[in-house]
N, C-alpha and C positions, 0 to 999 in steps of 0.2 A: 380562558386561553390556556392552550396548551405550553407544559413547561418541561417536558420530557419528546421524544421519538424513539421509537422501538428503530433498532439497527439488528440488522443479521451481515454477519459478513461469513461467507463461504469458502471455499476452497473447492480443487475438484478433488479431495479426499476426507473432507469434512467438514460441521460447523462451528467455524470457530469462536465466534458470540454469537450469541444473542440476548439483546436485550436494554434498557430503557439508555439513555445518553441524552446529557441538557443541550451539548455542542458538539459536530464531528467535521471536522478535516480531513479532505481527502487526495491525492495527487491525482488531479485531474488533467485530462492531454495537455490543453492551455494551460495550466498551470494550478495551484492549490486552488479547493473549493473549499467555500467553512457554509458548513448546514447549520440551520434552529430549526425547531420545530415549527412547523407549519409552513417549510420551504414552498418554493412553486416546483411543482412538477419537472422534471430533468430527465434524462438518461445520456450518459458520453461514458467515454473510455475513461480508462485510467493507463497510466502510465507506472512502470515500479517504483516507492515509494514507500512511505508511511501513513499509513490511518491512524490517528488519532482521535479516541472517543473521552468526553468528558465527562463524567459520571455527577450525579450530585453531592456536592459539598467542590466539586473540583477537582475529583481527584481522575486523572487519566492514564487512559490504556494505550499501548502503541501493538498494532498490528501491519507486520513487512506485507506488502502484495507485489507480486511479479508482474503487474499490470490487469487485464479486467474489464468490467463494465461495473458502473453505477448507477441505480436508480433510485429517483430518489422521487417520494411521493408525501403531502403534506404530513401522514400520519408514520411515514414509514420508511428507512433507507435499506437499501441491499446492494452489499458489496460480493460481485462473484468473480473470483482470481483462481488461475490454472495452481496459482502457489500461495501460500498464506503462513505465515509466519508469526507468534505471537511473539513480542518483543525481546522479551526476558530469556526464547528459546535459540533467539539467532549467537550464531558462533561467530564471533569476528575473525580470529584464524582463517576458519575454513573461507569465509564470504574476501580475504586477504588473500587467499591460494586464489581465489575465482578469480577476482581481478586481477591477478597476476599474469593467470594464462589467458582471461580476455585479452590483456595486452597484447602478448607476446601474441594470440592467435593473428591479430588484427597485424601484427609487422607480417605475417603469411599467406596471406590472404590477398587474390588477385580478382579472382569472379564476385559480380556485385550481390552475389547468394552469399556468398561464404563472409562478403565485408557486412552485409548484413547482419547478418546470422553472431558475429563477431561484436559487432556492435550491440547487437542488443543483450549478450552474456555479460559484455562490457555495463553497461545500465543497471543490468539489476545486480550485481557483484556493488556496484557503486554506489547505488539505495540501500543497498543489506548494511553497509560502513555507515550510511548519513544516517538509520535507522539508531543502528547498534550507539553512534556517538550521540543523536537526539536523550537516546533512555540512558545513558548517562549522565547528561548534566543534571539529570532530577535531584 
């Protein structure tokens, strides 16, 4: 039985892993999904977040996504995100300024485009913090 899964998680500007992982967590629309090896078959969105890969002995990686698609296949996972973030690269400041003007966009904002649009800069400013504070408690 298998005791590893090959994971690729992408960006649309590169790849940012690849490679073997015992356990991966991923923020999936409904809500967290935890993969092992030899999952069933999946594909759903992802929402922004944190990916979570377990390496063997335990030791894990966190990778930010701006939302996405997952697929996940018994042999094999792939995460592809417009944004991709490794853990240790994210700026709390700056992802503190985002959320700041997500806010203040969202008290300006009257057309359901723009309260949209507002909301979801609101979201991923908001994961970039729950991300940045997760790789802290390590």
């Amino acid at each position: 039985m298998a005791t590893t899964v090959h994971v690729d998680v992408v960006s649309a500007e590169q790849l940012l892993y690849s490679g073997e992982a015992e356990f991966v967590v991923a923020p999936g629309e409904s809500g967290e999904l935890g993969i092992y090896p030899r999952h069933t078959p999946l594909l759903t969105r992802l929402r922004p977040g944190s990916v979570r890969i377990q390496h063997d002995g335990g030791e894990e990686e966190l990778i930010y996504v701006s939302g996405g698609m997952l697929e996940v296949q018994p042999d094999r996972i792939t995460i592809l995100s417009d944004t991709a973030i490794r853990g240790h690269d994210l700026d709390e400041s700056r992802a503190a300024e985002a959320l700041k003007a997500a806010e203040e966009a969202m008290k300006n904002k009257t057309g359901a485009l723009e309260i949209a649009q507002a909301q979801a800069e609101l979201a991923q400013a908001a994961a970039q913090i729950a991300a940045i504070r997760k790789l802290r408690k390590k």
